[in-house]
C-alpha positions in Angstrom: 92.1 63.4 99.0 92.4 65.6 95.9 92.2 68.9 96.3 93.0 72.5 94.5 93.1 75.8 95.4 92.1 78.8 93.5 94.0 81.6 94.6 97.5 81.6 95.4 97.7 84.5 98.0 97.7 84.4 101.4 95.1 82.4 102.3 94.7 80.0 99.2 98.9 79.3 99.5 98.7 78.8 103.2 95.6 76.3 103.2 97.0 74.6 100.0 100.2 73.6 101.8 98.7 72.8 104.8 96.7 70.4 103.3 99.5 68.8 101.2 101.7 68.8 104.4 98.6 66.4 106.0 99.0 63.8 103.3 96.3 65.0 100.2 97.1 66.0 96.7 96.8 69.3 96.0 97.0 71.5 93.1 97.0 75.2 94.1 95.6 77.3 90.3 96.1 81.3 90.2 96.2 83.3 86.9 99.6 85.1 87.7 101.7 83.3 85.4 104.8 84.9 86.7 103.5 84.0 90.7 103.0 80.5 89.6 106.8 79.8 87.7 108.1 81.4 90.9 105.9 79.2 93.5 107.3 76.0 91.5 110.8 77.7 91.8 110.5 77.8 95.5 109.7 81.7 95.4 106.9 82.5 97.2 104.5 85.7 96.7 104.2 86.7 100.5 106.3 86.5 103.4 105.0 84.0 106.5 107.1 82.2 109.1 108.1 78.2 108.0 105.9 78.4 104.9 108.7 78.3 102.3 110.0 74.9 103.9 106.6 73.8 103.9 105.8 74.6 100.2 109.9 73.0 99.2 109.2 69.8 101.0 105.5 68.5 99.7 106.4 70.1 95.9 109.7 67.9 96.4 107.4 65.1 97.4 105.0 65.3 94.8 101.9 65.9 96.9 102.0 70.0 96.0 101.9 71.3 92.5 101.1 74.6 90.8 99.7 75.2 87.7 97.5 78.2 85.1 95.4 75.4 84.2 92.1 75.6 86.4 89.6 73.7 84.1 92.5 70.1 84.5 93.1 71.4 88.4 89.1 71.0 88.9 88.6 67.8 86.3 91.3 66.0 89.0 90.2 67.6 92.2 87.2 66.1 94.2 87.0 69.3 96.7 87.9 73.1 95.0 88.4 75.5 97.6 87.9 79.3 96.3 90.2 81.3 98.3 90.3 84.5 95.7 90.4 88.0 96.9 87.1 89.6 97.7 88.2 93.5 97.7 86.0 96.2 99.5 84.1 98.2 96.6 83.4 102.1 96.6 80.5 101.9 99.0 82.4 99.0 101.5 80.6 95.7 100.6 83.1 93.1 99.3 83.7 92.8 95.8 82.5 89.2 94.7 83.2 89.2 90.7 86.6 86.6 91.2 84.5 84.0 93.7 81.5 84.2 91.0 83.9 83.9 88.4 85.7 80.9 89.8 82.3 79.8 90.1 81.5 79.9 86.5 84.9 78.0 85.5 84.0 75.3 88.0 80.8 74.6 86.7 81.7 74.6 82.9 84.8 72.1 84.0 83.5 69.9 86.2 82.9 66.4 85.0 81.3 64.7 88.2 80.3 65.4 91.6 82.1 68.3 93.5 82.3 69.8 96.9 83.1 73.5 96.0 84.4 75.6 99.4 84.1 79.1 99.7 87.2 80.2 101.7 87.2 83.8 101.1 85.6 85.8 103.0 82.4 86.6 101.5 79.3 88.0 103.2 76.3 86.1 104.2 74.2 84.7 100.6 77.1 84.1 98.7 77.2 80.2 98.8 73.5 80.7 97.2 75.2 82.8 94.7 77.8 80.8 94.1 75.9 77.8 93.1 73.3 79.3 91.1 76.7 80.8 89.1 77.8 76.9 89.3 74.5 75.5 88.0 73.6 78.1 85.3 77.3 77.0 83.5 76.0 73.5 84.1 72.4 74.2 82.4 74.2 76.0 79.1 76.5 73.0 79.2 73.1 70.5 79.5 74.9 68.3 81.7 73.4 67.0 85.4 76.7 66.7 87.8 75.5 67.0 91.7 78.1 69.3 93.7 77.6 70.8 96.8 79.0 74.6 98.1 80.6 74.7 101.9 81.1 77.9 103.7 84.5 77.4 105.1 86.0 80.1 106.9 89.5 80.6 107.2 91.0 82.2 111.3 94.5 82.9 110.6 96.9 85.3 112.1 99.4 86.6 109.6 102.5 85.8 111.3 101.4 82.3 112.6 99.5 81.0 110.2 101.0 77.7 110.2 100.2 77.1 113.2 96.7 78.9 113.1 96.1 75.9 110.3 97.7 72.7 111.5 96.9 73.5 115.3 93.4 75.4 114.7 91.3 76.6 117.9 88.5 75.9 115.4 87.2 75.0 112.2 84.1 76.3 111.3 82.1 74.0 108.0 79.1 75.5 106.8 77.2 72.7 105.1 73.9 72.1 104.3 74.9 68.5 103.2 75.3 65.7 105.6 77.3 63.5 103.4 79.3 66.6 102.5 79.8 67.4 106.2 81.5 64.1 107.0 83.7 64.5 104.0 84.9 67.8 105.5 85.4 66.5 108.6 87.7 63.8 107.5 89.8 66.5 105.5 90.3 68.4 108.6 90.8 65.4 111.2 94.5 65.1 111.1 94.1 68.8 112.9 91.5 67.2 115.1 94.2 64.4 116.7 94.6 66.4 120.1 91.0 68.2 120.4 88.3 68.1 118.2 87.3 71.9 117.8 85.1 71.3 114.3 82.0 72.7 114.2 79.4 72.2 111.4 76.5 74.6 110.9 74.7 76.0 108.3 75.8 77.6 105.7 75.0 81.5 106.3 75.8 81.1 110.0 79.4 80.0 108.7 79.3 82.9 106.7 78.2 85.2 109.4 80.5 83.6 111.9 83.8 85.1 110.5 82.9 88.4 109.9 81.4 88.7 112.9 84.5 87.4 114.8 86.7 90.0 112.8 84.3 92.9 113.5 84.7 91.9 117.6 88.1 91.8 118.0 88.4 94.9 115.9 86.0 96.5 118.4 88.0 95.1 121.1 90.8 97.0 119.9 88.8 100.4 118.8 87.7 100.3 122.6 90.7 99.8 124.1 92.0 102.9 122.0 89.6 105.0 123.2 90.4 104.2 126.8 94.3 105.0 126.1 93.2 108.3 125.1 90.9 108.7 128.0 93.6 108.1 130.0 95.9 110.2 128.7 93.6 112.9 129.4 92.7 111.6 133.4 96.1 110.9 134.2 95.8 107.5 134.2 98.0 104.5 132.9 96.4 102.3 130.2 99.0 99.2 130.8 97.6 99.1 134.3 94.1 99.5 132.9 94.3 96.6 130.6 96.0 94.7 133.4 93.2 95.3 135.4 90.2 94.1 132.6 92.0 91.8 131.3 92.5 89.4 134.8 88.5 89.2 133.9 88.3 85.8 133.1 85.2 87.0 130.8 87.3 90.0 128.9 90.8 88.5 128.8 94.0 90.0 127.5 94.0 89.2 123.9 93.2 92.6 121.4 93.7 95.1 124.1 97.0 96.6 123.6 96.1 99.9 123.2 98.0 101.7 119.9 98.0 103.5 116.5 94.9 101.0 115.1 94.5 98.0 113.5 95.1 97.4 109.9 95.5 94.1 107.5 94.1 92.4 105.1 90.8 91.5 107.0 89.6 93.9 109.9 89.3 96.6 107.8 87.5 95.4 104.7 85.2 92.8 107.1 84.0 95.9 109.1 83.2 97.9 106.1 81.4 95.0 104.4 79.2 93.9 107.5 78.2 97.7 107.7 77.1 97.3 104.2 75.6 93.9 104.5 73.8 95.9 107.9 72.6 98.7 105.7 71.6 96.1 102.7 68.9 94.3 105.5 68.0 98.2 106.7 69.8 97.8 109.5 72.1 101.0 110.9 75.3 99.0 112.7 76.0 102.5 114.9 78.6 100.4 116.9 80.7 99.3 114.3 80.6 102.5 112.1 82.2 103.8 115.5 84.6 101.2 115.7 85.4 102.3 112.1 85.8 105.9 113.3 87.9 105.7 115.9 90.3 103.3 114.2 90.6 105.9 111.1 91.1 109.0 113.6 93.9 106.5 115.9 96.2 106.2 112.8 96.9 110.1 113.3 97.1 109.8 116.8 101.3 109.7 116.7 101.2 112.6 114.2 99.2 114.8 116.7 102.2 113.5 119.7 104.7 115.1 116.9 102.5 118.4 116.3 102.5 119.0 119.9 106.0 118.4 120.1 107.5 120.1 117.6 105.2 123.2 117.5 107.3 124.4 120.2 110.1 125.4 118.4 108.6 125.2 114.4 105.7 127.5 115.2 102.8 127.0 112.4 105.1 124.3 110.2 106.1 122.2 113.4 107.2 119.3 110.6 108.8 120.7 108.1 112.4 120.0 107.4 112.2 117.5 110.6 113.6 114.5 109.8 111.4 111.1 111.2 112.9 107.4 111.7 110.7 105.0 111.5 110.6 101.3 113.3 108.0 99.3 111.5 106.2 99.2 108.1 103.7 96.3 108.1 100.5 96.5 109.8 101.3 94.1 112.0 104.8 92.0 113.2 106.2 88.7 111.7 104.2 89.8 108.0 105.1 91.4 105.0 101.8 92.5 104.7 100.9 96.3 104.4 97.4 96.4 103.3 95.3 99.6 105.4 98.8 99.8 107.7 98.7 103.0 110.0 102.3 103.7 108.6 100.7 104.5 105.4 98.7 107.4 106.6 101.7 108.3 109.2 104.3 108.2 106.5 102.1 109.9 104.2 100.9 112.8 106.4 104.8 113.2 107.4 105.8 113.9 104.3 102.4 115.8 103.6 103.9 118.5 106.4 107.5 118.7 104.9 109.3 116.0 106.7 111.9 113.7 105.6 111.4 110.1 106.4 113.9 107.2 106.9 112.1 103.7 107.7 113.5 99.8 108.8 110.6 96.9 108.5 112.5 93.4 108.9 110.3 92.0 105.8 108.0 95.1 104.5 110.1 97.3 102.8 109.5 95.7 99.6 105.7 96.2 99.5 106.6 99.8 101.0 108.3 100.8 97.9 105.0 99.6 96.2 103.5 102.4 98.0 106.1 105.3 98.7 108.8 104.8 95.7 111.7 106.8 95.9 109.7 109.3 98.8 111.4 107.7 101.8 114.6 105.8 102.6 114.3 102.3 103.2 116.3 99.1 105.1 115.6 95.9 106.2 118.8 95.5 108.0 120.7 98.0 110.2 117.6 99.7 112.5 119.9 102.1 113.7 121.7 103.4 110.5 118.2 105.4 109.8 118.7 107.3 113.2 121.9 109.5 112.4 120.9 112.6 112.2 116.7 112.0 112.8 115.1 114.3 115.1 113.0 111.4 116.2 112.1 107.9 116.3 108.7 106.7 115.7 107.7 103.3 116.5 104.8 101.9 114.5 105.1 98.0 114.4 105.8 96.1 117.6 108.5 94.1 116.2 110.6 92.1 118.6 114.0 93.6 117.4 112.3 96.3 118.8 111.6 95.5 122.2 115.1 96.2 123.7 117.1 98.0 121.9 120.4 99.6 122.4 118.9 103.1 123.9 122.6 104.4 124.2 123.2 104.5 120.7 119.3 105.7 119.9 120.2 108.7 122.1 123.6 109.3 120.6 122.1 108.7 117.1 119.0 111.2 117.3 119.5 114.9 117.2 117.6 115.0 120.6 116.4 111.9 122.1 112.8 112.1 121.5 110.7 108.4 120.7 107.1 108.3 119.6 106.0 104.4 120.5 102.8 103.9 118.8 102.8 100.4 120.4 103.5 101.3 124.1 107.1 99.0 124.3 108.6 100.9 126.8 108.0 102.1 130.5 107.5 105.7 130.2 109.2 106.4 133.6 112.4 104.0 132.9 112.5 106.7 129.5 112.9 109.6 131.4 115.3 108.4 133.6 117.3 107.8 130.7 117.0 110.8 129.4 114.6 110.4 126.8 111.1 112.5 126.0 108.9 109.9 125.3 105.4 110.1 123.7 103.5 106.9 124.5 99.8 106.2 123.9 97.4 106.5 127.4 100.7 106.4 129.4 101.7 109.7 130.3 101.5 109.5 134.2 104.6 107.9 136.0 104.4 104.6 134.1 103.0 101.4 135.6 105.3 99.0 136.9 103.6 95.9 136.5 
């Protein structure tokens, strides 16, 4: 099939490749001039595991392209998939101008019938909005073409999106359309071969569906939080905990790993905007506006560990002229990505208090000089050159260089050896008998041995 893409992030790059990879023609559009001369140099925008061989071998082949030129990308294409960014706004509901206005440019370009997909995440009605944006260009243009809007949803994990896409546990279509249905269906069915997990509804419940899939797994992990800190408080030891729910074949394991919060590109901005789409049907979402509590409050949670600590010695200033390593910048492992990362309010309150800051991310440190400049030292290569002369480590992103590290040379590195492990890596009683103090989250009893 013909395809493009409009949008070259994360999402629009990912899908756009996978497609290409599964035999179509694709033409992926974005306005960034400069991101588009480096996609068709090989350079890609974002960091994701295998996607740069993906995107090298189908442009080499001929079956991926990338271009400025939406109105000859949507002339060409048969299916336009939207996958622009759709931004929280002031009050938290998600910023739809770039999918209307993708919209618009479909509708005055289009020169026959077309299946246009929204792929962003957008809140419930904006497929209706989307084609009445579609059909008023049409009207000033006097012209008749039939076209059809799909809600389309994307699931991906940053970090294994590849495999998210060409080995999907679903594929949600939201169609109103039969004939528009089966068209979909035959795009996705090379990811069908092994098990067919497509499932067509309407269009708003497709629409719902992601959003509220983001806003559950982000309560999963807002819950799971607040049971760390009760534990902390009871005594008890949260990796046993979650061993103990999780063995519920109706809970599971996945999303409880207790820590310093979630962050990315979607849970935060999806729980915001279905709070807002709550409140815009007069409809108070308590639960998720507490989900959205406690995740703000858990981002401090390390920084309160370090008061504690520190105030022993430092008296009312327990920060100042401490100097804090870092491990991890990126909200999450095996991503570049730092949008609403907890080491952004970490980092910042750190230095907010008069401490100097070192910090290693395998793949982040470029975005974190977006955010921090000159303020903090930065490496992507040597984790422990940032520990000479630190009075502590803090761990923030559960990297896997990270998960057994050469403790000898942390302790011989650090002023005192003293970890913070926002991500609970360690056994807290294998710590002390190294020698370390170690500040954990809803693990301060002996430490489980599991």
């Amino acid at each position: 099939m013909k395809i493009c893409v409009i949008g070259s992030g994360y999402v629009g790059l990912v899908a756009g490749t996978c497609f290409a990879e599964s035999g179509n023609t694709v033409i992926c559009v974005d306005v960034n001039q400069e991101k588009i001369e480096g996609l068709k140099q090989g350079i890609l925008p974002i960091y994701e595991p295998g996607l740069k061989e993906l995107v090298l071998r189908n442009s080499a082949e001929g079956r991926l392209s990338f271009t400025t030129d939406l109105a000859s990308a949507v002339k060409e294409s048969l299916i336009c998939f939207i996958a622009v960014g759709t931004p929280p706004g002031e009050d938290g509901s998600a910023d739809l101008q770039h999918v209307l206005a993708v919209a618009r440019e479909i509708g005055r370009n289009m020169e026959g019938f077309k299946i246009i997909v929204d792929k962003s995440t957008v809140p419930v009605g904006t497929a209706d909005k989307v084609r009445r944006a579609a059909q008023e260009e049409l009207d000033r243009r006097g012209v008749a073409y039939e076209f059809d809007v799909v809600s389309n949803p994307e699931f991906l994990k940053e970090g294994a999106a590849i495999d998210d896409f060409m080995k999907p546990d679903r594929v949600v279509i939201g169609a109103d359309n039969v004939r528009t249905a089966e068209i979909m269906k035959e795009l996705y069915s090379p990811f069908m071969r092994k098990t067919n997990r497509l499932i067509v509804m309407d269009v708003h419940s497709a629409e719902m569906t992601k959003y509220a899939a983001n806003a559950m797994l982000a309560t999963r992990i807002s819950f799971m939080n607040q049971i760390a800190n009760l534990c902390e408080r009871m005594g008890a030891d949260v990796s046993a905990v979650r061993e103990g729910i999780g063995s519920d074949s109706r809970i599971g394991y996945d999303f409880l790993f207790p820590g310093v919060g979630y962050g990315g590109s979607c849970f935060p901005k999806d729980v915001k905007a279905l709070i807002k789409t709550a409140e815009e049907s007069d409809y108070d979402f308590v639960l998720l506006k507490s989900v959205e509590e406690v995740n703000e409050r858990q981002k401090a949670i390390l920084i309160d560990k370090m008061i504690a600590h520190f105030s022993r010695d430092n008296g009312a200033a327990p920060l100042a002229g401490k100097t804090i390593a870092v491990w991890g910048l990126s909200f999450k492992p095996r991503t570049d990505d730092m949008r609403e990362a907890p080491s952004i309010v970490i980092i910042s309150k750190l230095l907010e208090m008069g401490a100097t800051v070192r910090a290693h991310d395998p793949e982040a440190v470029k975005e974190a000089k977006k955010i921090f400049g000159d303020r903090i030292t930065y490496t992507s290569t040597n984790q422990y050159e940032i520990l000479n002369g630190a009075d502590a480590l803090a761990i923030i992103t559960e990297w896997n260089e990270y998960r057994n590290p050469d403790f000898e040379r942390i302790s011989a590195s650090l002023t005192a050896p003293v970890i913070f492990d926002g991500r609970n890596l360690y056994n807290p009683r294998r710590m002390r008998e190294i020698g370390f103090t170690y500040h954990s989250i809803g693990r301060n009893g002996s430490g489980f041995i599991g």
